[in-house]
C-alpha positions in Angstrom: -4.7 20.1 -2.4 -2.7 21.2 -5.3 0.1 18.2 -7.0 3.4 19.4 -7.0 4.7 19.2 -10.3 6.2 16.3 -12.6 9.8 14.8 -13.0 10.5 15.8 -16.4 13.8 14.0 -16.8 16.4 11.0 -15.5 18.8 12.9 -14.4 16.2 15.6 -12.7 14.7 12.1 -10.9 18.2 10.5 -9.8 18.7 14.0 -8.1 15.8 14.3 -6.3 16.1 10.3 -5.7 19.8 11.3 -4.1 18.5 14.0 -2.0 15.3 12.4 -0.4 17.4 9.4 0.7 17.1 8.3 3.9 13.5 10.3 4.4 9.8 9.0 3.6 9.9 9.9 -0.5 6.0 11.3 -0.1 6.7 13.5 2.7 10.2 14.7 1.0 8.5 15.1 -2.2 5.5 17.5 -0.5 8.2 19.4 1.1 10.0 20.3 -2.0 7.1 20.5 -4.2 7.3 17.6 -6.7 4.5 15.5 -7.3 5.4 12.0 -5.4 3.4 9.7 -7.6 5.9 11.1 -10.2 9.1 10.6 -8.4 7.9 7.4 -6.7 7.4 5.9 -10.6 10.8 7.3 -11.6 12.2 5.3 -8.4 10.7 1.9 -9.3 11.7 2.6 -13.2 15.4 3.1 -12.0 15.5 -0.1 -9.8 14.0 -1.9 -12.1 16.4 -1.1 -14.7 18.9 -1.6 -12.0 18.3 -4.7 -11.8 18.0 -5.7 -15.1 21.3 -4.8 -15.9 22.7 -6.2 -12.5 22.1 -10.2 -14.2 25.3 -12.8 -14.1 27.1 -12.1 -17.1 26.9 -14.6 -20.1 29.6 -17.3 -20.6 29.8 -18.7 -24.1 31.3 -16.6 -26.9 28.3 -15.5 -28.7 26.7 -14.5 -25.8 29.8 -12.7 -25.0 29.9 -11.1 -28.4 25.5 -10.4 -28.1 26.7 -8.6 -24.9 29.7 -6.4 -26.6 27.1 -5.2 -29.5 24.1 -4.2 -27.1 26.9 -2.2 -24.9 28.3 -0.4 -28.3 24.5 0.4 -29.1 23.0 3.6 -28.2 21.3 3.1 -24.7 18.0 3.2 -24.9 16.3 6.4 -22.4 14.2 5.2 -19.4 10.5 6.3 -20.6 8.0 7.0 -18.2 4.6 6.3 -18.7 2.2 8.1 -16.9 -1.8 6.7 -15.9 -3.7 9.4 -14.0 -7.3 8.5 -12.4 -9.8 10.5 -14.0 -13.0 11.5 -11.2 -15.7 8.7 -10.8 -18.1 11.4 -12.0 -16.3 11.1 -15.5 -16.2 7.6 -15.6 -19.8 7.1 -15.1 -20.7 6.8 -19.2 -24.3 5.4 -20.1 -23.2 2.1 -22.7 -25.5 -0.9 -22.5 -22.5 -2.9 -21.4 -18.9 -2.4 -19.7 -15.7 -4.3 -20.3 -12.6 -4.8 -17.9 -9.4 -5.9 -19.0 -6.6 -6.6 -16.9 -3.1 -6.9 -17.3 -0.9 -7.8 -14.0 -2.8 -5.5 -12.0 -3.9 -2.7 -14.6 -7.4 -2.5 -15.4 -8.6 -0.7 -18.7 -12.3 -0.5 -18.9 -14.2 0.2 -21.9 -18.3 0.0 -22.9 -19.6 -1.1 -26.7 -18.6 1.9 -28.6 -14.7 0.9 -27.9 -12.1 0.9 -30.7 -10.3 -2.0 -31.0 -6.8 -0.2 -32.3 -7.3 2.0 -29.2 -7.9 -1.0 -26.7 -4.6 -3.0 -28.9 -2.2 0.2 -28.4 -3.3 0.5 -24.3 -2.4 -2.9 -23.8 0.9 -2.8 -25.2 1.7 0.4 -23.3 0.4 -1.5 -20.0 2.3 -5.2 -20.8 5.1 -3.0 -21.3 5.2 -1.2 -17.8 
C-alpha cells in the first residue's frame, strides 16, 4: 500500500487541516491522497504552537516590553521534523552490544561503533519535538 505524499508547507497543512474537519483525519487523508502520519504531525505541531501562544499575557512592564520585542521579531516558521521506521530486516546490525536511549517516549538505538556527535545532534532534534 503505497503513502500518499508529504505536507510540504504550513499553509498547504492548515488547508488540508480546514478541509478534513469534522471527518476521521486518516480516512480523509487516504481519500485525498496525502500521507496521514504527515498531516497528523502538522496537526499536533499547530495545536501545540496554539497553545503556546494562547498563555495569560504578562503583567509587569518588562515583561510587557519582552512581549512587544518578540511580537516585532520575525516569527519564527513551524519546522517539521520527520522520523520514519526503517524495516526490522535493516535494523538487525551484528555489534557485540546495543544501546537505547530514550527521550519522553523516543527511542534512538545505537551498537559500539556509534558516533558520539551523531548520538549529541539526535537528541537535540528529539528534546526539541
Amino acid at each position: 500500500m503505497a503513502a500518499g505524499r508529504k505536507i510540504e508547507d504550513e499553509r498547504e497543512a492548515r488547508a488540508c487541516l480546514k478541509a478534513a474537519k469534522g471527518e476521521n483525519l486518516g480516512r480523509w487523508a487516504r481519500a485525498h491522497g496525502i500521507d496521514g502520519r504527515s498531516l497528523n504531525a502538522w496537526r499536533i505541531n499547530l495545536e501545540a504552537r496554539a497553545k503556546s501562544t494562547s498563555r495569560r499575557p504578562p503583567r509587569t512592564k518588562a515583561a510587557l516590553a519582552k512581549a512587544a520585542l518578540a511580537k516585532a521579531a520575525p516569527a519564527k516558521s513551524t519546522q517539521l521534523v520527520e522520523f520514519v521506521p526503517r524495516s526490522r530486516v535493516e535494523l538487525v546490525v551484528p555489534t557485540s552490544a546495543r544501546y537505547v536511549v530514550r527521550i519522553e517516549g523516543a527511542e534512538l538505538e545505537v551498537g559500539d561503533d556509534f558516533d558520539a556527535e551523531t548520538v549529541a545532534r539526535l537528541v537535540r532534534v528529539l528534546r526539541s519535538c
